[in-house]
Rosetta silent file (secondary structure, phi, psi, omega in degrees, C-alpha in Angstrom):
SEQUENCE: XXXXXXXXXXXXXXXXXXXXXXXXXXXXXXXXXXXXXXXXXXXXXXXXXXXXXXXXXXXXXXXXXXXXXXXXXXXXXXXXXXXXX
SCORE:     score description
SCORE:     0.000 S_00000001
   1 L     0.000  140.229  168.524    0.000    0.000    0.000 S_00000001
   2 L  -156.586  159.820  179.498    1.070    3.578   -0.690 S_00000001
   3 E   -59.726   86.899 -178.716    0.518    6.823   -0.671 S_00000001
   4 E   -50.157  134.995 -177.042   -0.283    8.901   -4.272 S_00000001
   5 E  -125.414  133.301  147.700    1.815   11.812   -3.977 S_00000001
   6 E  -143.063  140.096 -167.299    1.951   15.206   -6.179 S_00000001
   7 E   -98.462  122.573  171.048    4.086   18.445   -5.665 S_00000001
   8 E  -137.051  154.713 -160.123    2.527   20.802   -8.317 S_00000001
   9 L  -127.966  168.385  176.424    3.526   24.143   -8.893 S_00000001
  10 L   -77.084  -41.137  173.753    2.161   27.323  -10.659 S_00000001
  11 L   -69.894   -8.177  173.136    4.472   26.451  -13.722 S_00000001
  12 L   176.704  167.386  174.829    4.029   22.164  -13.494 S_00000001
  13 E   -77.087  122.531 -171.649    3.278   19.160  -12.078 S_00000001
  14 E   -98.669  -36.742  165.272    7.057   19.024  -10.417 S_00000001
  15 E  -135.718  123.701 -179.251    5.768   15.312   -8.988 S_00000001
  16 E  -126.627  123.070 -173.858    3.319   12.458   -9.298 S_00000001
  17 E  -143.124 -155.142  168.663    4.535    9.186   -7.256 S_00000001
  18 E  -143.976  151.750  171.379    3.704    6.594   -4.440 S_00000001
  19 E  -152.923  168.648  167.012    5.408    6.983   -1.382 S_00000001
  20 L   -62.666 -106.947  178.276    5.547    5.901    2.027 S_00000001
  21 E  -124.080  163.209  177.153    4.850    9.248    4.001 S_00000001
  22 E  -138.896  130.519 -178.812    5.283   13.060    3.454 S_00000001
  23 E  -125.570  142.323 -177.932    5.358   15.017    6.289 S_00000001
  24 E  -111.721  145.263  170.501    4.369   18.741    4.989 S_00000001
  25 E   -71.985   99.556 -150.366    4.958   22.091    6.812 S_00000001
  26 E  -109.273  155.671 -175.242    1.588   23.190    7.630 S_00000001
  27 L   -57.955  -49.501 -151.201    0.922   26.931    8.873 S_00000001
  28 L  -114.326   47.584  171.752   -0.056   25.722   12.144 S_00000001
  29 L    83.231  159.505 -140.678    2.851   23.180   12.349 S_00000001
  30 L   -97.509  165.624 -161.923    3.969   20.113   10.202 S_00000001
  31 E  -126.168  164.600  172.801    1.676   17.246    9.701 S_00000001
  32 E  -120.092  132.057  143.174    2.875   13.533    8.338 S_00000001
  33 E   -68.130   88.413 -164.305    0.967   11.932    5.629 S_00000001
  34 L   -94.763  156.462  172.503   -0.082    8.252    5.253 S_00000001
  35 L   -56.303  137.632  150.946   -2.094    6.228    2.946 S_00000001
  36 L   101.276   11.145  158.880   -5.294    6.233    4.213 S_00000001
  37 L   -41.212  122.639 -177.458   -5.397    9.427    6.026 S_00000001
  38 L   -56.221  126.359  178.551   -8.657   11.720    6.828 S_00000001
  39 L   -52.905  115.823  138.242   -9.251   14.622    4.280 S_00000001
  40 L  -118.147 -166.008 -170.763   -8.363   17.987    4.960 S_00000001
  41 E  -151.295  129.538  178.232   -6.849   21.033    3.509 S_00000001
  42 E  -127.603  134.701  173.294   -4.271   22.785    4.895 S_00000001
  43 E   -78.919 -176.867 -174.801   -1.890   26.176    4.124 S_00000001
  44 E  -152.176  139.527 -179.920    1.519   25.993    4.252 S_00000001
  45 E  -114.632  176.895  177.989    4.271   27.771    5.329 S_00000001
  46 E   -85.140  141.988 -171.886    7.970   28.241    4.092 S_00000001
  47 E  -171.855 -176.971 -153.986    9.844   25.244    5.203 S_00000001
  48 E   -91.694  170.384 -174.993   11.200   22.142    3.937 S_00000001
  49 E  -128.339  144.025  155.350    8.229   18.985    2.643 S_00000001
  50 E  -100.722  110.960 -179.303    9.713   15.490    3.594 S_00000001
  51 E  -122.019  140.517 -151.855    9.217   12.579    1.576 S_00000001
  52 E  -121.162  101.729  172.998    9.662    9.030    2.409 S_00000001
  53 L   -69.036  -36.913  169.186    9.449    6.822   -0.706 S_00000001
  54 L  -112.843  163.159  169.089    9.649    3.495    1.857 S_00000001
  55 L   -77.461  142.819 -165.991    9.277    2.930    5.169 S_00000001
  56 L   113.252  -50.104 -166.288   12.887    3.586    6.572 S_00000001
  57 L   -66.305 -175.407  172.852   14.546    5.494    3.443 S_00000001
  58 L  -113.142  175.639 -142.713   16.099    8.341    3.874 S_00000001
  59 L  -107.082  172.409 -177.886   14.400   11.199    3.098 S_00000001
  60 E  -116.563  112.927  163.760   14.052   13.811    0.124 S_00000001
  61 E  -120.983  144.894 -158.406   13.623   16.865    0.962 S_00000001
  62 E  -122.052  158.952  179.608   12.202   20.034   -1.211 S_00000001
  63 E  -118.852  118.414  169.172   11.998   23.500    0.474 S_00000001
  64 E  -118.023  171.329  172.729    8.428   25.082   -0.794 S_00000001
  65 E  -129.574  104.960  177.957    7.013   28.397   -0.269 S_00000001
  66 L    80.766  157.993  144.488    3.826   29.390    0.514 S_00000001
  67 L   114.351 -172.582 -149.852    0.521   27.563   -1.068 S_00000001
  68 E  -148.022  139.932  156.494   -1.846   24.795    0.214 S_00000001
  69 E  -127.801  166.122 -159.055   -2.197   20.709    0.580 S_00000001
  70 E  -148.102  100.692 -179.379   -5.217   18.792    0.177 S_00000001
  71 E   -85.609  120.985  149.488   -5.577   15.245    1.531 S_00000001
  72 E  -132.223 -162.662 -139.225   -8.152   12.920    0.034 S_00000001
  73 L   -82.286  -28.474 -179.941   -9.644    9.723   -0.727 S_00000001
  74 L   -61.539  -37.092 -174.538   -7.141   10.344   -3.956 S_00000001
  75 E   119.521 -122.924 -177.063   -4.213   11.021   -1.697 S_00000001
  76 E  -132.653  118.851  155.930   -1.901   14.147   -0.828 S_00000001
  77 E  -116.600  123.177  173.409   -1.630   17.059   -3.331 S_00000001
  78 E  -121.712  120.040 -167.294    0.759   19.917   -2.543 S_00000001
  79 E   -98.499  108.399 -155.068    0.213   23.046   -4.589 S_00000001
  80 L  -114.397  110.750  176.497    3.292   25.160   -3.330 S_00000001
  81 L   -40.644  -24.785  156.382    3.576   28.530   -4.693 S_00000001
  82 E   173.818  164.944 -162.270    7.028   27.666   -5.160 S_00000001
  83 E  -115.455  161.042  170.623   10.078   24.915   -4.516 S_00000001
  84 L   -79.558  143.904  159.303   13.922   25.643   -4.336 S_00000001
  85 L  -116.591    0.000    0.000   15.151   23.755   -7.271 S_00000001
């Protein structure tokens, strides 16, 4: 089982994947994502997004800025006004 993941931007879809967990920087402090997770919507502030392709791996991390994620039955989309490249 895994998690559908996508990092999208105003200029592209920067990712669409499966992962393990993502734990995202949330306004009001960072949240971790799992498969199967309750739906909400959340802002974001700037700070780094952590993504765990396995349980275990070591981690990837993207620095975004600004913008909103949105968990649902689909999985975790984070539309980040913008990423460090």
């Amino acid at each position: 089982m895994a998690l559908k993941f996508e990092l999208v931007t105003p200029a592209r879809l920067e990712r669409s994947i499966e992962v393990y967990m993502v734990t995202v920087p949330g306004a009001e402090g960072d949240f971790s994502v799992l498969e199967g997770h309750a739906p909400f919507m959340a802002t974001l502030r700037n700070a780094p997004l952590t993504i765990y392709a396995t349980q275990g791996a070591a981690p990837e991390v993207i620095e975004v800025e600004g913008g909103f994620a949105e968990v649902n039955e689909s999985g975790l989309t984070v539309l980040a006004e913008h990423i460090a490249s």
